[in-house]
C-alpha positions, 0 to 999 in steps of 0.5 A, spaced: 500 500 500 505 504 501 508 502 494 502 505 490 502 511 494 510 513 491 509 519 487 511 516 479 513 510 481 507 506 478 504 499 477 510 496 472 516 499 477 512 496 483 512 489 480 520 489 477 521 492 486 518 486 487 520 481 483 527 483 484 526 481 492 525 473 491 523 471 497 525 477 502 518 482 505 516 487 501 517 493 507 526 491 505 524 495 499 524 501 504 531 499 507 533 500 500 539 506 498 539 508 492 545 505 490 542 499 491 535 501 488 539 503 481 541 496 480 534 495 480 532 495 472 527 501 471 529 504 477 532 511 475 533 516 480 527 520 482 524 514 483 529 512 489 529 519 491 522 518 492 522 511 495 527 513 500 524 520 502 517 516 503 513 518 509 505 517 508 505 511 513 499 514 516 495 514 511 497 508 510 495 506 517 489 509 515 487 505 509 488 499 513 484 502 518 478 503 514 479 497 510 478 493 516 472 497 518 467 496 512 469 488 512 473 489 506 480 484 505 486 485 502 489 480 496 497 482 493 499 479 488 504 474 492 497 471 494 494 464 494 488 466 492 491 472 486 487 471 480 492 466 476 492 469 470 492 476 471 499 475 474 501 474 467 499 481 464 503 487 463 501 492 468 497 487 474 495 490 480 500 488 485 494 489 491 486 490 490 481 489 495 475 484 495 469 483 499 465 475 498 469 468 498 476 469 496 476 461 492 471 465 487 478 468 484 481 461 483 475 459 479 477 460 472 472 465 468 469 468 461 469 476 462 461 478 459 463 485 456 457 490 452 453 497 452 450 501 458 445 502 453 443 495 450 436 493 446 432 487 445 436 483 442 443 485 446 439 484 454 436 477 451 442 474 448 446 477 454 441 472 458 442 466 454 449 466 453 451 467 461 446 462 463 451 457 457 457 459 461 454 458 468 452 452 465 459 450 462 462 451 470 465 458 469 465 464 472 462 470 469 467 477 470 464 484 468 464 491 471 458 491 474 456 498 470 449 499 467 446 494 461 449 488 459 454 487 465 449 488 470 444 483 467 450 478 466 451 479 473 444 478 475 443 471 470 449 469 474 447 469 481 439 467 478 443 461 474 447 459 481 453 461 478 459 464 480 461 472 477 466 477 479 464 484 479 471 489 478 470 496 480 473 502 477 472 505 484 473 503 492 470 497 494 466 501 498 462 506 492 459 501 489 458 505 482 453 506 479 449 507 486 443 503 483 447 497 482 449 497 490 442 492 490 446 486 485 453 487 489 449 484 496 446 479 491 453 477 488 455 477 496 450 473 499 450 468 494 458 467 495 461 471 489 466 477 489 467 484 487 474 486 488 477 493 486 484 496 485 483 503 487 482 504 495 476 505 499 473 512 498 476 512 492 471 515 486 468 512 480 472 517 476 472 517 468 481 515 467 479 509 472 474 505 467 479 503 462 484 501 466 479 496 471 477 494 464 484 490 463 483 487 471 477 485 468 479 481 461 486 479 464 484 474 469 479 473 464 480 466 459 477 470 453 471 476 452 465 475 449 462 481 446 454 481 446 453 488 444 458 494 443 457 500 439 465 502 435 467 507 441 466 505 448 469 501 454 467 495 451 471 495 445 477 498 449 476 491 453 476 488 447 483 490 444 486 489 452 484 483 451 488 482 444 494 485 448 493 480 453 494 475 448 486 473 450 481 470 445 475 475 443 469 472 441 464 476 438 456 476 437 454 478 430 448 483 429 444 485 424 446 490 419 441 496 421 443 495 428 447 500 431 447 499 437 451 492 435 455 496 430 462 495 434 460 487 434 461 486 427 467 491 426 470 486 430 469 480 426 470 483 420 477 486 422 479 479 425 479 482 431 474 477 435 470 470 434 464 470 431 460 465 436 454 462 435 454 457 440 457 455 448 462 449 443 465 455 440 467 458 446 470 452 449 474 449 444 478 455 443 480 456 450 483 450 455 480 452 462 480 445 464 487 443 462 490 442 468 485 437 470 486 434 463 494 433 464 494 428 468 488 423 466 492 423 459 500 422 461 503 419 455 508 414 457 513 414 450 518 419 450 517 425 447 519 428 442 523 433 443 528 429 447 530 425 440 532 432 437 538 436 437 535 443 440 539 449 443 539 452 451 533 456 450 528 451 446 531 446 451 529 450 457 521 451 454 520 443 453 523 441 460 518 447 462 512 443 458 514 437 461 510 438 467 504 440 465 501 445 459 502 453 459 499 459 456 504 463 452 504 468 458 505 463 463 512 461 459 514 468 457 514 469 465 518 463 467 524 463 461 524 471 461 523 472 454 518 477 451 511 473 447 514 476 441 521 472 442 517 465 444 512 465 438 517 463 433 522 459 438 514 454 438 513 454 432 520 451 431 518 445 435 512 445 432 513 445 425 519 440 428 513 435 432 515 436 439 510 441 440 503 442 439 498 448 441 492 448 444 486 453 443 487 459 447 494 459 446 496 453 450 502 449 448 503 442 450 509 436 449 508 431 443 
């Protein structure tokens, strides 16, 4: 907490501080000179002078104060319960607060995405297609705002599933204020709001977009119902596809325009055209960890029969023990996305990998 309130330190430089700890408490950093700070990558000098000169402990004293007092929780990034998947994207929030049954974070989910303002056709499909994803044992995520994710949240819990509801603002000002009814219907039947921002904190405009990255990264896709060209579900959309996260879209009449972001999407081959829940399902491998150890292959794989380098070694030994998403090696070899495609693509075209839909890769 102390942390995210350092004047231009930021959530990327809180994470490289952090990963620099290995196993060693968060509060070292405070102990930290500047020399030390400095060999830190992305730390330049006015972030160790910031860092050395912070002194805001009350109010941080305050926060934790507050936080206990409206019956909020706390989850960082170095928690069991942190969302798995979040983890993986750019700039993941190293701390949030939560109200609701912390095991619901550990689910895996679909976010349900589309316009405050939806008509006929977007409030029925946005219906039908949560009760599908309840049914096929996933979470729903969303923002909680007007419209489509309001009904996703509400289907949800109606369907006696999970969902999660991220706020673009405190875990106490729940926004909009008319929705505060669906948030204690989420709580009582065992779902979960959460946010980044501290309690008191407003629903300011600049919030939304960067709630909208929470909501697609601890996502395994998106599924557009209804979305016009500009708005925040089209910048979920595109956070998705920077997140490497699949997005599937609804189609939509020509003449509907509430609906004309939807067939944008398709037609630039940003998202999926779904017409069925086995659409979905087929491109994403929510249930791969449990499917690797029903099917152990006992030949030796593949990769160990051909002559590879240091790197592609390293990525096979990786996959020996279970299936990664792209995101998931990039983080442990060190390497960009950009690096790794071409290198799996490799043991690929070589027989030694095979990719899963959702972006998973597997041994051969």
């Amino acid at each position: 907490m102390a942390l995210k309130r350092v004047p231009e330190l930021g959530l990327r430089r809180i994470k490289l501080l952090l990963d620099s700890l290995d196993e060693a408490d968060a509060s070292e950093i405070f102990n930290m000179s500047i020399p030390d700070l400095l060999r830190i990558e992305g730390i330049g000098v006015q972030c160790a002078k910031n860092l050395i000169k912070f002194n805001d402990w009350s109010l941080v004293d305050r926060d934790l104060d507050f936080t206990e007092k409206i019956g909020a929780k706390l989850v960082s990034i170095t928690d069991h319960h942190y969302p798995a998947l979040l983890k993986h994207i750019y700039d993941p929030p190293v701390l949030f607060w939560y109200k609701g049954d912390p095991t619901v974070l550990e689910s895996d989910g679909l976010a349900v995405i589309g316009t405050r303002s939806p008509g006929k056709y977007g409030m029925k499909q946005a219906m039908v297609w949560t009760k599908a994803i309840v049914k096929s044992g996933l979470t729903v995520n969303s923002g909680i705002a007007y419209g489509i994710d309001s009904i996703a949240h509400q289907t949800a819990v109606r369907e006696g599933g999970k969902t999660i509801a991220v706020l673009g603002s405190g875990i106490d000002v729940i926004y909009p204020a008319r929705n505060q009814k669906i948030a204690a219907e989420m709580l009582d039947s065992g779902s979960l709001i959460m946010t980044e921002y501290p309690p008191g904190t407003a629903p300011n405009a600049v919030n939304f977009p960067e709630r909208n990255r929470i909501v697609s990264g601890m996502s395994h896709g998106v599924l557009v119902i209804e979305s016009g060209v500009k708005g925040g579900s089209m910048i979920t959309a595109r956070s998705a596809l920077d997140q490497n996260r699949e997005v599937f879209v609804l189609p939509h009449p020509l003449d509907n325009m509430k609906g004309e972001g939807n067939n944008y999407l398709i037609k630039t081959g940003q998202g999926k055209l779904v017409q069925s829940m086995e659409d979905i399902l087929v491109e994403i491998s929510y249930t791969a960890s449990k499917e690797t150890d029903l099917n152990v292959n006992p030949r030796q794989k593949k990769w160990k029969l051909l002559k590879l380098d240091e790197e592609l070694i390293s990525m096979c030994q990786l996959l020996e023990d279970e299936e990664m998403h792209i995101d998931q090696l990039s983080t442990r070899t060190g390497l960009p996305t950009y690096k790794i495609l071409p290198k799996l693509l490799n043991l690929e075209l070589q027989g030694a990998v095979k990719q899963k839909a959702g972006k998973y890769f597997e041994l051969c």
